[in-house]
KOLZA-107337 format. One line per 4 residues: number of its first residue (from 1); their letters; for each residue y, z, x of C-alpha. Coordinates in steps of 0.001 Angstrom, whole numbers. Layout:
NUM	a	Y:Z:X ~ ... .
//
This chain:
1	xxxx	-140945:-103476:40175 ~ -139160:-101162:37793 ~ -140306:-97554:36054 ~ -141149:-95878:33461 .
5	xxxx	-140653:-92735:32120 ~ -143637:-89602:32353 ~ -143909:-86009:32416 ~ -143156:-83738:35227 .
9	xxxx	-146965:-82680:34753 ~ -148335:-85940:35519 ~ -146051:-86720:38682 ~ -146581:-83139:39537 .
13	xxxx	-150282:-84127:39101 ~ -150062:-87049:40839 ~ -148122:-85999:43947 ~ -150610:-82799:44609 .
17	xxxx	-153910:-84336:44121 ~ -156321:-84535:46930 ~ -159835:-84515:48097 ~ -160516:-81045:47676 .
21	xxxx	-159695:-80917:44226 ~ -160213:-84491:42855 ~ -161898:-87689:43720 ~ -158729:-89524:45183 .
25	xxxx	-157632:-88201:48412 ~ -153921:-86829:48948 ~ -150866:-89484:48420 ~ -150642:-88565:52325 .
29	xxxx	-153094:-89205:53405 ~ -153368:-92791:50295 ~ -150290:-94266:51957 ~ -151571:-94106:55218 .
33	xxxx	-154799:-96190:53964 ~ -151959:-98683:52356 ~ -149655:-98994:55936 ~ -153030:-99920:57606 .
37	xxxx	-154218:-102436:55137 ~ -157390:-100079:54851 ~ -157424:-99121:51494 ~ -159860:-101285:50183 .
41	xxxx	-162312:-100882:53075 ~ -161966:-97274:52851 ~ -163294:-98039:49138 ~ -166095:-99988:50354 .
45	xxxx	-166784:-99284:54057 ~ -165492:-95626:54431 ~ -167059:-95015:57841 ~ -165846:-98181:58998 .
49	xxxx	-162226:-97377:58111 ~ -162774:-93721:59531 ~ -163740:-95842:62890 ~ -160613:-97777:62490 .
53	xxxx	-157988:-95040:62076 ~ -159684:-93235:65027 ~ -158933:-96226:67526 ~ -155770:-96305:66688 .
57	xxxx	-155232:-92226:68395 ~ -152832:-91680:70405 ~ -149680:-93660:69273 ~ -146397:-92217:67595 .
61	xxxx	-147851:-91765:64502 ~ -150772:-89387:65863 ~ -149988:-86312:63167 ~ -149911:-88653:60328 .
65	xxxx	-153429:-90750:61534 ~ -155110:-86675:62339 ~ -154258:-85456:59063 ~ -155661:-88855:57046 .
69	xxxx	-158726:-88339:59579 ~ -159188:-84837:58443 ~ -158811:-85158:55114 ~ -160617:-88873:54792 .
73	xxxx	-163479:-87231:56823 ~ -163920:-84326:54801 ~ -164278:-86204:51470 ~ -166666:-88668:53230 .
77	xxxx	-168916:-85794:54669 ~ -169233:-84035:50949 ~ -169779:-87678:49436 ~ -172898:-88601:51775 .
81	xxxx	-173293:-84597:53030 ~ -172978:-86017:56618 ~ -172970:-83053:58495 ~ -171508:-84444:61447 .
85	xxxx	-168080:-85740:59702 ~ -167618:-82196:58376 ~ -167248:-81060:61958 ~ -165192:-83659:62733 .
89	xxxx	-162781:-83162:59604 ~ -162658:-79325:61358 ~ -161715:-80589:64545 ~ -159161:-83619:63500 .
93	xxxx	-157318:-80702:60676 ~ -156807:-78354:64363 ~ -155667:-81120:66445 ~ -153064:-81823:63553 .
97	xxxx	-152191:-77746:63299 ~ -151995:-77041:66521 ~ -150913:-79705:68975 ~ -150789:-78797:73001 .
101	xxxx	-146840:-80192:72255 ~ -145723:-77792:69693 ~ -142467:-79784:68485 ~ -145037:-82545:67103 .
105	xxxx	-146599:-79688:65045 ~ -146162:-79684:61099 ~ -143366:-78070:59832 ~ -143858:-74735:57789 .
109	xxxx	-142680:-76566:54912 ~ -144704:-79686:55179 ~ -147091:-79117:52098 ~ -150034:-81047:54536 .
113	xxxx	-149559:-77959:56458 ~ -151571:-75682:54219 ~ -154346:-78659:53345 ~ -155251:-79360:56932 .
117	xxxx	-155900:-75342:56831 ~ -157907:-75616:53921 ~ -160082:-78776:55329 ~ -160892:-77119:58633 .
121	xxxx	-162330:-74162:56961 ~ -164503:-76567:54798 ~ -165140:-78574:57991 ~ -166148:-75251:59670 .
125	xxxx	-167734:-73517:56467 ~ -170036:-76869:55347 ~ -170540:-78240:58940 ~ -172376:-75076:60217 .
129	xxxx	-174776:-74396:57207 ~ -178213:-74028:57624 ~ -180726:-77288:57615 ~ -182516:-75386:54869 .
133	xxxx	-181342:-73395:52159 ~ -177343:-72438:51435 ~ -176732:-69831:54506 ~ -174434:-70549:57672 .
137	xxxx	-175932:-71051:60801 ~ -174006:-69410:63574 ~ -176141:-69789:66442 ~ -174674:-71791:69769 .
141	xxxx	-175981:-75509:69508 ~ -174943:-79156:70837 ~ -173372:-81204:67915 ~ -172920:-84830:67982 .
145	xxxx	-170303:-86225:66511 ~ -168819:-89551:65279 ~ -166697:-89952:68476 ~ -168542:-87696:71127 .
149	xxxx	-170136:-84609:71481 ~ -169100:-80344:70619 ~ -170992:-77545:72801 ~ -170505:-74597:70536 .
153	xxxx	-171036:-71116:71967 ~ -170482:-67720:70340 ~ -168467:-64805:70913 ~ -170827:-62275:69947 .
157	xxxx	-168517:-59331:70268 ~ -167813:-59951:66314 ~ -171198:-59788:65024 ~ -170848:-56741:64470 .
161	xxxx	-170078:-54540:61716 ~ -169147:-50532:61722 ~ -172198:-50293:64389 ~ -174560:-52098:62097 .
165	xxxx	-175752:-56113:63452 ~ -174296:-59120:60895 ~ -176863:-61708:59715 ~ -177624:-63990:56250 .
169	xxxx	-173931:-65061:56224 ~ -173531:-67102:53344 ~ -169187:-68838:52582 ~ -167679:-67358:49339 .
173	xxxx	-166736:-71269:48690 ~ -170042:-71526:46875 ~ -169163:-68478:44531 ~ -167177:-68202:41315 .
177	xxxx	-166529:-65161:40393 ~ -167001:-63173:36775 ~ -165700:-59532:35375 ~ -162722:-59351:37324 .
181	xxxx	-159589:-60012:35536 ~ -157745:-61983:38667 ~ -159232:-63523:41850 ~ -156860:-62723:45472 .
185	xxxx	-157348:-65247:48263 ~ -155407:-64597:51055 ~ -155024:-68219:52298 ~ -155484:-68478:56063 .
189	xxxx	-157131:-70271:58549 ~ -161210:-69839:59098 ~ -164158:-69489:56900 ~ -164744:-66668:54679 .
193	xxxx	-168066:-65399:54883 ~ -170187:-62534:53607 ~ -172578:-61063:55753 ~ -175354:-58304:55471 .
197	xxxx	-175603:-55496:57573 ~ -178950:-54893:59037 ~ -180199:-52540:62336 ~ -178018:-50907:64400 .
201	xxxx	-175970:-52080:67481 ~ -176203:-48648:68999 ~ -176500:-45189:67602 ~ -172740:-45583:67049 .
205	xxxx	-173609:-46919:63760 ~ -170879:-45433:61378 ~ -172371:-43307:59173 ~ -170508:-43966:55759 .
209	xxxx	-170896:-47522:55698 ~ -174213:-48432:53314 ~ -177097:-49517:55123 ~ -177790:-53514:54254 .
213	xxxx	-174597:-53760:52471 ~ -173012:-57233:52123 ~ -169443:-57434:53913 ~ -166783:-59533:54729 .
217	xxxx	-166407:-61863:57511 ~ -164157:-64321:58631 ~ -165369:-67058:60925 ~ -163216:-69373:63244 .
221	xxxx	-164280:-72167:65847 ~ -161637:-72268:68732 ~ -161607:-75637:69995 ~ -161181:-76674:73839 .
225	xxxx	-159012:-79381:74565 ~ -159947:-80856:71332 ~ -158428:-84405:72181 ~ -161276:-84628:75040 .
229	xxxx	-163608:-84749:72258 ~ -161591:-87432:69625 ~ -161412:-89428:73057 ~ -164979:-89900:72834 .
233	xxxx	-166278:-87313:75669 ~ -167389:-83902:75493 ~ -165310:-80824:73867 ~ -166117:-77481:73676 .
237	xxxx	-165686:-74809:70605 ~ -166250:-70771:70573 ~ -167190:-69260:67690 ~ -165180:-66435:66609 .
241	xxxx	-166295:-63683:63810 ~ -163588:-60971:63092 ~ -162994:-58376:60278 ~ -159999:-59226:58315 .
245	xxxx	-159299:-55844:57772 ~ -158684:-54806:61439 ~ -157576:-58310:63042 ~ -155706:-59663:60684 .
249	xxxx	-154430:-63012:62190 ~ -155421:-65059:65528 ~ -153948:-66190:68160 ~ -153882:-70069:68812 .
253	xxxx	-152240:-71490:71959 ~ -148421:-70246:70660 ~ -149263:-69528:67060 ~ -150221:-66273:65592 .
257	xxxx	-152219:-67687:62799 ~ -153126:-65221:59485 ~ -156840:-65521:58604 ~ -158495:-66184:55560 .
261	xxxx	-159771:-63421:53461 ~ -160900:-63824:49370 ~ -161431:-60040:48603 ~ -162294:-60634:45347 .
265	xxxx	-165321:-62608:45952 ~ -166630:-60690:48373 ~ -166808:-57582:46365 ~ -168160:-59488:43923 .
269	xxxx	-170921:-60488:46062 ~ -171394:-57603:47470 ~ -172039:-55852:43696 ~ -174118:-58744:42633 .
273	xxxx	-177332:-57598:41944 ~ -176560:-54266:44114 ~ -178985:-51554:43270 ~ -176266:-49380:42952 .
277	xxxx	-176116:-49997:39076 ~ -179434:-48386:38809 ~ -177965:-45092:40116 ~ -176141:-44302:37436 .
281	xxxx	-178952:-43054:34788 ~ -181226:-42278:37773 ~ -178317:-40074:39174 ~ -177825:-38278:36169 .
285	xxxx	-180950:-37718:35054 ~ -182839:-36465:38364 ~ -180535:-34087:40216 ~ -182206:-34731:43485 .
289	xxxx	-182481:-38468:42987 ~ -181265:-40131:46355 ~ -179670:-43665:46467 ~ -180294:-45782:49796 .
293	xxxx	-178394:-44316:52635 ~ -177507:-40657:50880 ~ -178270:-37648:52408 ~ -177787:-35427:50184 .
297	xxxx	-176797:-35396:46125 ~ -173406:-36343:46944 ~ -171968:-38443:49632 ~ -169378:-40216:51002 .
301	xxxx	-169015:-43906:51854 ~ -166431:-46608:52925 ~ -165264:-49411:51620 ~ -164364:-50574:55279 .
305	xxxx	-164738:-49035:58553 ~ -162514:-46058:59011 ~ -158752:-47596:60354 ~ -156746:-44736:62182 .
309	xxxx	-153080:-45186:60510 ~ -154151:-45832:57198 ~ -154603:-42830:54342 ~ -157604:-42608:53175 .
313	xxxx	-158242:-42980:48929 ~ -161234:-41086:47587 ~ -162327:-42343:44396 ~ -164697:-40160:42523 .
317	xxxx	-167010:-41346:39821 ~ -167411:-39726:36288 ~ -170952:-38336:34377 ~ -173924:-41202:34741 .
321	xxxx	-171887:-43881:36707 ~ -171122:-44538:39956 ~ -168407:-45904:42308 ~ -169347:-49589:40939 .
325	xxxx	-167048:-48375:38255 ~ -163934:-48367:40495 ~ -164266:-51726:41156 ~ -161340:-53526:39238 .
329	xxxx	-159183:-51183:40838 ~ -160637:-51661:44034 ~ -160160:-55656:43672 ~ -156510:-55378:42873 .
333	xxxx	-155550:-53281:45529 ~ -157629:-54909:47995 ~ -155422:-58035:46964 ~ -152228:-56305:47341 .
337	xxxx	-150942:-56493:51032 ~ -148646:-53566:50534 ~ -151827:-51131:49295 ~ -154107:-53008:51208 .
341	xxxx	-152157:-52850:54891 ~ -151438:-49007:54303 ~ -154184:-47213:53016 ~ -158249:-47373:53597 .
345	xxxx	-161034:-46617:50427 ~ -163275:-44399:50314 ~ -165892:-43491:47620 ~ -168044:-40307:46498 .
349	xxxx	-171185:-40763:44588 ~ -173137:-37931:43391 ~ -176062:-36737:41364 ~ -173623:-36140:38079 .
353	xxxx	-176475:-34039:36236 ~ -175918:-31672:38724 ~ -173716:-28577:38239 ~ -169729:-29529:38861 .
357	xxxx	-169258:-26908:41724 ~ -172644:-28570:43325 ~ -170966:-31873:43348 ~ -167606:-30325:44297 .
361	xxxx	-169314:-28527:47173 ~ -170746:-31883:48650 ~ -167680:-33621:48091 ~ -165264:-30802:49841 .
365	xxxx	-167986:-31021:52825 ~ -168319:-34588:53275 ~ -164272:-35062:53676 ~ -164259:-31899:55857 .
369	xxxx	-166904:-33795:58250 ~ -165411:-36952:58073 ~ -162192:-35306:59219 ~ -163549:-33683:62241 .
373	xxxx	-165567:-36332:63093 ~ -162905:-39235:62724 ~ -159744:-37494:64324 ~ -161159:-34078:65980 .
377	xxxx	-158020:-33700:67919 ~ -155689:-34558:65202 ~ -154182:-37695:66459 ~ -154001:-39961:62837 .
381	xxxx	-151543:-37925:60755 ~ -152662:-40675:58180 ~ -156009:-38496:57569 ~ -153436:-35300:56599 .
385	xxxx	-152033:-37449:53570 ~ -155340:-38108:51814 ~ -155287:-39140:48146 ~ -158112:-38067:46016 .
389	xxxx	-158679:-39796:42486 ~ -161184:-38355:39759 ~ -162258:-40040:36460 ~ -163855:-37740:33654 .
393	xxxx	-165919:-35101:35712 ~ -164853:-36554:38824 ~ -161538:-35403:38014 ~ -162827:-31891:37972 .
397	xxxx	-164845:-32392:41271 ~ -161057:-33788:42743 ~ -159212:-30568:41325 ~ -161914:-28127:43225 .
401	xxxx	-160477:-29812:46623 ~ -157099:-28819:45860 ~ -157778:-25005:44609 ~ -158271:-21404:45786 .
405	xxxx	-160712:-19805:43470 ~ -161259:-16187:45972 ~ -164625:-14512:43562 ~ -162991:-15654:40111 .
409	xxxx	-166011:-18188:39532 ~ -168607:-15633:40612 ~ -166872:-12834:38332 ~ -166512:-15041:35877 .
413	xxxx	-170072:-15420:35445 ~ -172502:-12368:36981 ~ -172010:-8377:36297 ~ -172872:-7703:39938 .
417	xxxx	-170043:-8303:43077 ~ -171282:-10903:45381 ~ -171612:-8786:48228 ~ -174102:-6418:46485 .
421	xxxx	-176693:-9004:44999 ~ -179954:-9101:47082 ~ -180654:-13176:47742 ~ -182209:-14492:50522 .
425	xxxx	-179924:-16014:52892 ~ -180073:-20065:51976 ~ -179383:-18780:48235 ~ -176298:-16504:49638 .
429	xxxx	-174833:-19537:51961 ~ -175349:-22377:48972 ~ -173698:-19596:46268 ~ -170717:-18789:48514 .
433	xxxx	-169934:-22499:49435 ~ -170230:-24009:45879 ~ -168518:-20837:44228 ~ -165393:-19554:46700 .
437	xxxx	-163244:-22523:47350 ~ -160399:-23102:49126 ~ -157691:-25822:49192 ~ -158676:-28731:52018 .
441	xxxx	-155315:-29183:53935 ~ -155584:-32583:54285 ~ -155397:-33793:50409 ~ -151492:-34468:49981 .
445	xxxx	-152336:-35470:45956 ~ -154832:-35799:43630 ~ -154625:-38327:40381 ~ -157027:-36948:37223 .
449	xxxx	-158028:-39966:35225 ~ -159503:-38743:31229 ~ -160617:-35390:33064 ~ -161748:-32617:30498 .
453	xxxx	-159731:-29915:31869 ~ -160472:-28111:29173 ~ -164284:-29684:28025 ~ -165564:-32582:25920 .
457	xxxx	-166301:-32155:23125 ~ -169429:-34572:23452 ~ -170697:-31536:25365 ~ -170406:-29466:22606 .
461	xxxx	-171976:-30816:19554 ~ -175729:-32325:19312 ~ -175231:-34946:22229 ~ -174401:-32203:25002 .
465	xxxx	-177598:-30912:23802 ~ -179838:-34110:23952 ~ -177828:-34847:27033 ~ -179017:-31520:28960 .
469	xxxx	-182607:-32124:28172 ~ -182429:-35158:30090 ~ -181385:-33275:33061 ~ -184080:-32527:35434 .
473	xxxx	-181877:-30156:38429 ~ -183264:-30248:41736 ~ -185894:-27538:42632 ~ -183440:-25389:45075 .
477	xxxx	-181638:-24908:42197 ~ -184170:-24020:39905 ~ -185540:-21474:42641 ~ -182456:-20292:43066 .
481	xxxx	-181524:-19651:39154 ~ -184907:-17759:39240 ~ -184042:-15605:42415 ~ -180823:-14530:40804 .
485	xxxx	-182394:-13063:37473 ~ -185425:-11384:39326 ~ -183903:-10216:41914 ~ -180911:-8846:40276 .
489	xxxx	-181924:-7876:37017 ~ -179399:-7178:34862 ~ -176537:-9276:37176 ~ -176134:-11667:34182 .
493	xxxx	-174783:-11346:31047 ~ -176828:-12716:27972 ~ -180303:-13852:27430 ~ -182390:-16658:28661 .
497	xxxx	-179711:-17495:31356 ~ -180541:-20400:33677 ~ -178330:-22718:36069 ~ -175971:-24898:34351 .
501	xxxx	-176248:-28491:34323 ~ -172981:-30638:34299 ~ -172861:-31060:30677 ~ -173065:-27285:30559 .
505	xxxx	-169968:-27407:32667 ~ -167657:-29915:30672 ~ -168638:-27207:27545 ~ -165040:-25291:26830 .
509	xxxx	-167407:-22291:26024 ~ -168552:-22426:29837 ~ -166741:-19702:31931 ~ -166864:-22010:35158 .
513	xxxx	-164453:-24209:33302 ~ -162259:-22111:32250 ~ -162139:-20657:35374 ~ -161407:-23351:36562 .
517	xxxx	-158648:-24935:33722 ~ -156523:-21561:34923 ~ -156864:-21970:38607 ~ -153246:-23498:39672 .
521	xxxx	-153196:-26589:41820 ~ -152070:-25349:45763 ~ -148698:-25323:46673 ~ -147737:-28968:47942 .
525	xxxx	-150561:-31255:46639 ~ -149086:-33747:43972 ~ -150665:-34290:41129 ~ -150881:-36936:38576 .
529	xxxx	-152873:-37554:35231 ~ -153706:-40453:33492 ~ -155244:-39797:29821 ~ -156725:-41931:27742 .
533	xxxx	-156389:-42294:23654 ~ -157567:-44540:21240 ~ -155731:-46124:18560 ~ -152240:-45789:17818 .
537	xxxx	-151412:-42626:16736 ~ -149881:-39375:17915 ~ -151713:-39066:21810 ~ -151396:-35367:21231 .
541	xxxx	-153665:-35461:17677 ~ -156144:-38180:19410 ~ -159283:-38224:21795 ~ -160770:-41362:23992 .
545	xxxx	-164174:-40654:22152 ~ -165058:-38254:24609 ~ -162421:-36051:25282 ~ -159179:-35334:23672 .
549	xxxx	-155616:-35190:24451 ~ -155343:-31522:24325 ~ -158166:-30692:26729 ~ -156778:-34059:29338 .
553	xxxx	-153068:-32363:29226 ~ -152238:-29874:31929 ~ -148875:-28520:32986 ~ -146840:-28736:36207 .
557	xxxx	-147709:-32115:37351 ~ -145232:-34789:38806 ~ -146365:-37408:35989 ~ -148516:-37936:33020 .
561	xxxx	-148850:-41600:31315 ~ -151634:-41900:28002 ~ -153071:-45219:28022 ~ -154485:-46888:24921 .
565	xxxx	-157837:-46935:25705 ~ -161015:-45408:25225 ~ -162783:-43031:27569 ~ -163846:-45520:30846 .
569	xxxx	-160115:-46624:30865 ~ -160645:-47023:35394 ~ -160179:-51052:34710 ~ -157599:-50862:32443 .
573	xxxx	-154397:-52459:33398 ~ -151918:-49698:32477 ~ -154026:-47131:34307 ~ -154319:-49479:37310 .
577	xxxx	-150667:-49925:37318 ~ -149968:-46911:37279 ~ -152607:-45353:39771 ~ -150448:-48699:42126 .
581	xxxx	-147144:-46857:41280 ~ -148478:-43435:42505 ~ -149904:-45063:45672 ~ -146680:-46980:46384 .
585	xxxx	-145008:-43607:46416 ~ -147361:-42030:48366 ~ -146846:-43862:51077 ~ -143306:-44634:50823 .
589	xx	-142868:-48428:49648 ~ -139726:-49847:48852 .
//
């Protein structure tokens, strides 16, 4: 008997081992084995000593024999993938949590506390997969177990998501993630799941949520006088599904109980293999180009179903990309409680070939509907403090919601006033929506991110001019361009004229952007800018390789931070940061 001296890493090492993350189960759950004389048969008999420790139920040292079960159980079940034992881990791990006396329950810092939470997800997660194939089976079914029996039934009011029906759920356990910088796991109790959406429940299906889009789940199994069962007779369990997003936690016997939720892998899942990379070339390159579940060449979709009492963020995409771009951002706020419990995301995607006022029209009119449609008596104040982010041309699509133009784009660009050219009446209606804006009085702030206020220079040179060739615009606007120089003759200046394309638009030559550079940002909207620059020297000589300092700069705004970066600068960590700083102030966080 005596010691000798280590590190702190290996005792550290030693003491927080266990079967989840080793081959040795916890010291715990060890020392029990060594009171019992059972190590050694646990070595070579583990289902016998698993029989043994469960006879011996129901004396003083119950907590300490259910969390050895759970954990013993578990490792046994992944060993010999015995299905059963993985429900039983489940089962022994909530009979250890959550006693029917609560004074026997672990204490909150009892560090078995949070590894019985992590086995009965396991035990729930691996116990209910599929007999073929990797996905979780969620049906109601009779399991028997290594002490008695479990009638599961289903609560089928979760199995459903934003309208649509759930199905294919597959447990982000089996996923590692890649291209984000940091993974968030909010450690609760229940099994993370993804799900896809497919049908509808009803014709209540919400309308900005993707069709067949994969989305978080979280499942839990309530047990029924769980001891009935570990006595050898007959328990029952109800199958729970719930949104993390809009339930939070669960209530167990006296315990409110936080679910689990791993953001990051589920929007990882969710953009593996997504078609939505496809759009971005496709989107550019054909103005009326439609991605699954648009309606038009810009639309708007949510992250989540809409949440009355949290502000919406609308994230617009820049030229040939599309809102997968947002998604570092959208992983670390998703991760952080104090963005995540306070505000709801929303993204735009549009055609970005497509002139900018086009785009800005759709985008204005989607948040106008969603608005009436969401709160049309005005009841979420929330809704009133919308936050509106642009990268590149996004940014200019973000400052046409916060702008009063009156005729100045239409004067800006034909000889004749508006109410004097002959069009036909579709022409008229699409001209006078995408050309006379006003501010929407619900966007509290807009953040530009590398916006060409004042052009790119890209669009100028011999790249804007490959670049519009490989813009075919839809044929409304062709018609249209044709209708205004034949029916007017003479309304436009110049020779050859034709509708501008969205390169045409980020040229500083173009009189729509000018226009729009000296159009002031309405009173009470905040505004921020993040611009990007590359190398190291003076931000106000330097350019992100597609649009410089000078044009990104714009006066009067509550902040401006460059970032060392080049032009797609949305993942960087400075402009993350300080896109969180912004939203922290926006909605008041200490």
């Amino acid at each position: 008997m005596g010691v000798k001296r280590t590190s702190d890493q290996e005792v550290y090492r030693q003491l927080s081992a266990n079967a989840l993350s080793g081959d040795q189960p916890s010291s715990f759950s060890r020392q029990f084995l060594e009171r019992l004389s059972l190590a050694d048969r646990y070595e070579k008999d583990p289902k016998g000593a698993l029989a043994e420790l469960h006879k011996g139920l129901g004396r003083p040292d119950e907590g300490d024999r259910l969390f050895a079960l759970a954990e013993l159980s578990l490792a046994y079940a992944r060993e010999k993938n015995d299905q059963p034992y993985f429900l039983a881990a489940a089962l022994y791990a909530y009979s250890f949590l959550f006693p029917t006396d609560s004074s026997r329950a672990p204490l909150p810092y009892d560090p078995r506390l949070l590894l019985a939470v992590v086995v009965y997800n396991r035990g729930i997660s691996d116990g209910l997969r599929a007999a073929e194939g990797n996905g979780i089976n969620l049906s109601p079914r009779r399991f028997t177990l290594p002490f008695g029996s479990l009638d599961l039934s289903v609560d089928s009011s979760g199995f459903s998501y934003g309208g649509y029906r759930l199905a294919n759920f597959v447990s982000v356990d089996d996923f590692e993630i890649r291209g984000f910088r940091n993974r968030y796991r909010k450690v609760g109790i229940g099994a993370s799941l993804s799900a896809r959406l497919e049908g509808t429940e009803s014709k209540g299906a919400s309308e900005w949520i993707p069709p067949k889009a994969k989305v978080p789940v979280t499942a839990f199994v309530r047990f029924e006088q769980p001891r009935r069962a570990l006595d050898g007779g007959e328990s029952k369990g109800t199958l729970e599904l719930y949104d993390v997003d809009e339930i939070p936690a669960v209530k167990i016997g006296d315990y409110s109980v936080p679910l689990d939720f791993d953001p990051s892998v589920s929007l990882a899942y969710r953009l593996e293999g997504a078609p939505i990379w496809d759009f971005e070339i496709a989107g550019f390159r054909k103005g009326d180009f439609l991605f699954s579940g648009m309606k038009n060449e810009g639309d708007l979709f949510f992250l989540n179903p809409y949440r009355a009492g949290k502000i919406p963020v609308v994230l617009v995409h820049g030229t040939a990309s599309s809102p997968a771009r947002w998604a570092e951002m959208a992983n670390e706020f998703l991760g952080d409680p104090r963005i995540a419990s306070r505000y709801q995301f929303w993204v735009f995607m549009y055609n970005t070939g497509n002139p900018v006022a086009l785009s800005a029209m759709h985008l204005r009119e989607e948040l106008e509907k969603a608005v009436r449609k969401l709160d049309p008596t005005g009841k979420d104040p929330s809704l009133h403090q919308m936050v509106v982010i642009g990268h590149s041309q996004g940014g200019l699509l973000t400052k046409m919601t916060v702008v009063s133009s009156g005729s100045r784009f239409w004067d800006a660009r034909f000889k004749v006033p508006f109410e004097q050219a002959k069009l036909p009446a579709k022409t008229r209606d699409l001209l006078r929506r995408s050309m006379f804006v006003e501010p929407l009085p619900f966007v509290k702030r807009v953040v530009f991110i590398a916006t060409p206020h004042r052009g790119s220079f890209l669009a100028e040179n011999f790249l804007g001019k490959i670049a519009r060739k490989l813009v075919s615009l839809p044929g409304t606007l062709t018609t249209m361009g044709n209708q205004l120089v034949t029916l007017n003759p003479g309304m436009v200046g110049g020779t050859g004229w034709r509708i501008p394309t969205a390169i045409d638009n980020m040229d500083w030559s173009n009189p729509f952007l000018r226009t729009l550079a000296s159009l002031p940002i309405a009173e009470g909207v905040k505004a921020n800018s993040i611009i990007a620059v590359k190398g190291d020297g003076p931000p106000e000589k330097g350019n992100d390789g597609v649009v410089r300092y000078t044009s990104a700069h714009i006066e009067g705004i509550e902040s401006e931070l460059v970032v060392r970066s080049a032009h797609s600068c949305q993942s960087n960590p400075h402009t993350i940061e300080e896109v969180r700083r912004i939203l922290y102030e926006h909605a008041g966080v200490q």
